[in-house]
N, C-alpha and C positions, 0 to 999 in steps of 0.2 A: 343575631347571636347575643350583641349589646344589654336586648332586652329578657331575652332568655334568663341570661345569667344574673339580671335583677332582680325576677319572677323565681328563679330557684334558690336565689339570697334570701328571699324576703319569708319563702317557705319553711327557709331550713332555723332563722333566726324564731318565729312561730315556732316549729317544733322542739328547738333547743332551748328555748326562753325558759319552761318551766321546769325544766333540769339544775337549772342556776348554775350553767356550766359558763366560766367565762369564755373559756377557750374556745368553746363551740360556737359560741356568740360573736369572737373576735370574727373567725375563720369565717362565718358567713356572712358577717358585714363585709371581709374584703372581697369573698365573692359578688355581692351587690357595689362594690366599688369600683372593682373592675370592671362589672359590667355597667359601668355606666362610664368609663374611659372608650369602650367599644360603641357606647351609644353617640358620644360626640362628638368622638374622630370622625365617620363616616357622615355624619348628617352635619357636620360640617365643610366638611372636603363637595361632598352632592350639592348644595345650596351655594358654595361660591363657582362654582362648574357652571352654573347659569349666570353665573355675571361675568363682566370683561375684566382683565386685569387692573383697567385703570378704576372699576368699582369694589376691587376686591378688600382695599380697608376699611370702606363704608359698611359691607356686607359683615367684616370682623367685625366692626363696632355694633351692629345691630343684632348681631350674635352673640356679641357680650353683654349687650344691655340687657336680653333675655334671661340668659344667665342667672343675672342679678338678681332681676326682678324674681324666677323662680327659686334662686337659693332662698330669699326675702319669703314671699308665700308656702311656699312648702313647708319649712322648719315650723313654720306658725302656726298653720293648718294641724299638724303631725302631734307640738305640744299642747294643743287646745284640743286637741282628742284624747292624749294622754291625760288628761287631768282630766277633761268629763269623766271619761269613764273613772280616772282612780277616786274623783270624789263621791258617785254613784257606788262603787263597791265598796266605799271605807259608811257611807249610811248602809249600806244596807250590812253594815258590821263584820266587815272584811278588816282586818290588821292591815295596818300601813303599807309593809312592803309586800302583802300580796295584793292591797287595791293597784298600789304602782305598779308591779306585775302587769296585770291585768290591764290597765293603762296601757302600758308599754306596746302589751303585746295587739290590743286592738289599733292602735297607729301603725304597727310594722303591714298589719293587716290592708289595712287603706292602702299603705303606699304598695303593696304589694298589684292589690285591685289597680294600682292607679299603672304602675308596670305593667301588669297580663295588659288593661286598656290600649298604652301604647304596644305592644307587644302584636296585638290584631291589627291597628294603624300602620305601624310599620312591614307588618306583611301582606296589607293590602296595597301601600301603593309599592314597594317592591313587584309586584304583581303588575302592577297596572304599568310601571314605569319599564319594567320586563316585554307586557306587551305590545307597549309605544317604539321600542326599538324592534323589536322581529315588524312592526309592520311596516317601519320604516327605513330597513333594510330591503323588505320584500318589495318597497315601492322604487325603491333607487333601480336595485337588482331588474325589477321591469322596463323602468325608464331606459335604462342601458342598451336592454334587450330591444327595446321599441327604437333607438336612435343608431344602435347597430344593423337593424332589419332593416330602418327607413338608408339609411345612407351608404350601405354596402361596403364597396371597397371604397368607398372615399379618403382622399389622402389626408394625414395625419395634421394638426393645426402644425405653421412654420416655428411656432417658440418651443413646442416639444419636440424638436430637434436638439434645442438647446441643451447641450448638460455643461459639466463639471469640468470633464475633460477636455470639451472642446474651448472650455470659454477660458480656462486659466491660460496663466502664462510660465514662464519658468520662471524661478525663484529666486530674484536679487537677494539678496541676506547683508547681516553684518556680525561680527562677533561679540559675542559677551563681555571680552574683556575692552573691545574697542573703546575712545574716549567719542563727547560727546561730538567734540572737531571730525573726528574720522567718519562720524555718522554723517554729519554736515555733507562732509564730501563724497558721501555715497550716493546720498538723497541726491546731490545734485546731479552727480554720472550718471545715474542709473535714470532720471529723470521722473520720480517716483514721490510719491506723498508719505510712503509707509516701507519699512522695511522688520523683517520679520530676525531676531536676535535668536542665535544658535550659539551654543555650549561645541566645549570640545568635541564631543562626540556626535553631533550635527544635530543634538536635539533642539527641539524647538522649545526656548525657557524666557521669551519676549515680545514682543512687537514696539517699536518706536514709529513716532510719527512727525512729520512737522511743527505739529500743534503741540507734540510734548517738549519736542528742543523751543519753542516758542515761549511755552509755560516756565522754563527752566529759565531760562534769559530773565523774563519779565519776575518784575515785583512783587515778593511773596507776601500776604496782609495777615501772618501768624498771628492768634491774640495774645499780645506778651502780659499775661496773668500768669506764669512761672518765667524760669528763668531762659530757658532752650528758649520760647515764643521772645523773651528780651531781646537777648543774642540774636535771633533770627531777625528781626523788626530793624536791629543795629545794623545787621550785614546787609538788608536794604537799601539803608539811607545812603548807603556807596553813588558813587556814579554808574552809569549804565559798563561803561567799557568795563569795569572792575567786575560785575557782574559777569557780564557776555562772557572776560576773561574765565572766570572762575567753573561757568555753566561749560565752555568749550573742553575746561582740563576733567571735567567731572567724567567715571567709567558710564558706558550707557548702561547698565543696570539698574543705574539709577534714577532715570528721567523713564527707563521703560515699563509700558503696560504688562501685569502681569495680575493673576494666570492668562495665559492666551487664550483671547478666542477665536476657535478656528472651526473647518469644515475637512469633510474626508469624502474621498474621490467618489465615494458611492451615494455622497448626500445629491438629492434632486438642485434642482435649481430652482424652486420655489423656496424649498429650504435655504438656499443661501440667499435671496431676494429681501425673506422675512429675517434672517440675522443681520443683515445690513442695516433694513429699516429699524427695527426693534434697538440696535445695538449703538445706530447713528453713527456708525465706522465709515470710512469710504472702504477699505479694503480688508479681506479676512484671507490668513492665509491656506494652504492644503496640506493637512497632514494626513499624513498614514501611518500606523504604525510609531506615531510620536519624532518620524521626518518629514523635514519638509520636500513636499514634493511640486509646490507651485502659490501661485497667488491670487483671488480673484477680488477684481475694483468693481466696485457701479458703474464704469464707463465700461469697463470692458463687459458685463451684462447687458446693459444699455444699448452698447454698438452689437452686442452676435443677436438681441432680438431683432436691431434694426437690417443689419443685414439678412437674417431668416428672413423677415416679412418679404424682404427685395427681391431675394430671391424666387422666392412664391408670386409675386405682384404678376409679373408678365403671363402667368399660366390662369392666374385669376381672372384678369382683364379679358383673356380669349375666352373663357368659357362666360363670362358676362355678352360678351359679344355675338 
């Protein structure tokens, strides 16, 4: 589409050029401008798809340096056509502004040629990359077929047992307005690393953890280049009790993670394996509907894979046997 709307910019600015109509001139440059918003977004988004996320600002940075490099070549290309031709038509005794005319319009030309060009590239591998996925579809879809036909009724693997519902637990909390003391003493009843902070109306609008009452306590290293970072740097140099005091009277709103990240009772349990990892959390809690309805840790993942395997083990062993 990208490229469409560059190839029908580039035609309409040709055709409207020797009208000397500005407006029609404007109106089809922004059609060739948007079409080239259509051309980046997507061939950008396709090209970092193929890298990992941890490649993805390398992949931007060689995506901008192309950029460059063609804003650089193009413009240069585009006015070195435009003057050959305008000085070839002003010898052969053309008036200035219709050699430049004519300049003009043999540049719009090329870059239009150099559009249709990409315009066929892009709908060849569109095509091609079209039919890399149906065959690759067709190969899984048989694979399936071939590993269903080979193993029949064979029982299901023990960790897809595993879900969401079975692995959570019910949902210690603490309130919004609690202080960070009351969190302290929840963390330690409940015998918990994480507790998940609800609003009056039992929404979930928090998560506090150990590591955040820990951060709170300890030493803040603000750079005091204004004056809040001063202040701050001074309130430091306290003793710790003074601190601990001050961290304990502070509302948990304060010290807690926000926005939450969380999971909902119908996500897989691969889906919650990879927010854990990705997220480097021990625990995320379960919402529904914006309540809480539960909590899942890494240990409690951890332990329902290891008990599926266990329970599976003895029926294994026999049929090895």
């Amino acid at each position: 589409m990208g490229f469409c709307l560059v190839v029908a910019g580039q035609i309409a600015v040709c055709l409207i050029l020797p009208t000397f109509s500005p407006v029609g001139v404007l109106g089809a440059a922004a059609v060739v401008y948007g079409g080239l918003g259509f051309v980046f977004s997507p061939a950008q988004t396709a090209g970092l798809q193929t890298l990992s996320p941890d490649e993805h600002p390398h992949g931007v940075a060689i995506i901008n340096t192309f950029i460059q490099i063609a804003a650089s070549i193009g413009p240069s290309l585009l006015i070195g056509i435009l003057s050959g031709v305008a000085q070839d038509a002003e010898a052969q005794g053309a008036v200035a502004n219709a050699a430049q005319a004519q300049g003009f319009s043999a540049a719009v030309a090329v870059a239009g040629a150099i559009a249709a060009i990409g315009l066929v590239v892009a709908f060849l591998y569109a095509r091609k990359r079209h039919a890399m996925r149906m065959e690759a579809k067709e190969a899984s879809a048989s694979a399936l077929a071939s590993d269903s036909a080979a193993s029949g009724d064979m029982p299901r693997s023990p960790v897809e047992s595993v879900t969401v519902a079975s692995v959570m637990k019910a949902p210690y909390m603490v309130s919004s307005t609690a202080t960070v003391r009351e969190v302290t003493e929840r963390l330690v009843e409940c015998k918990t690393s994480g507790l998940p902070v609800v609003d009056a109306r039992g929404a979930v609008v928090g998560f506090v953890s150990d590591g955040d009452v820990l951060a709170a306590v300890g030493k803040q290293y603000a750079p005091a280049s204004n004056l809040t970072g001063t202040l701050a740097a001074l309130r430091d140099m306290r003793g710790f009790d003074e601190r601990f005091a001050d961290a304990l009277s502070a509302n948990v709103m304060d010290i807690a993670a926000k926005p939450v990240v969380s999971v909902g009772e119908d996500a897989s349990i691969d889906d919650v394996c990879t927010l854990l990892a990705s997220k480097r959390i021990k625990k995320v809690p379960v919402v529904e509907a914006g309540r809480l309805r539960g909590a899942i840790s890494r240990s409690d993942v951890v332990r329902a894979f290891m008990l599926a395997v266990a329970e599976h083990t003895p029926e294994s062993i026999a049929v090895s046997d």
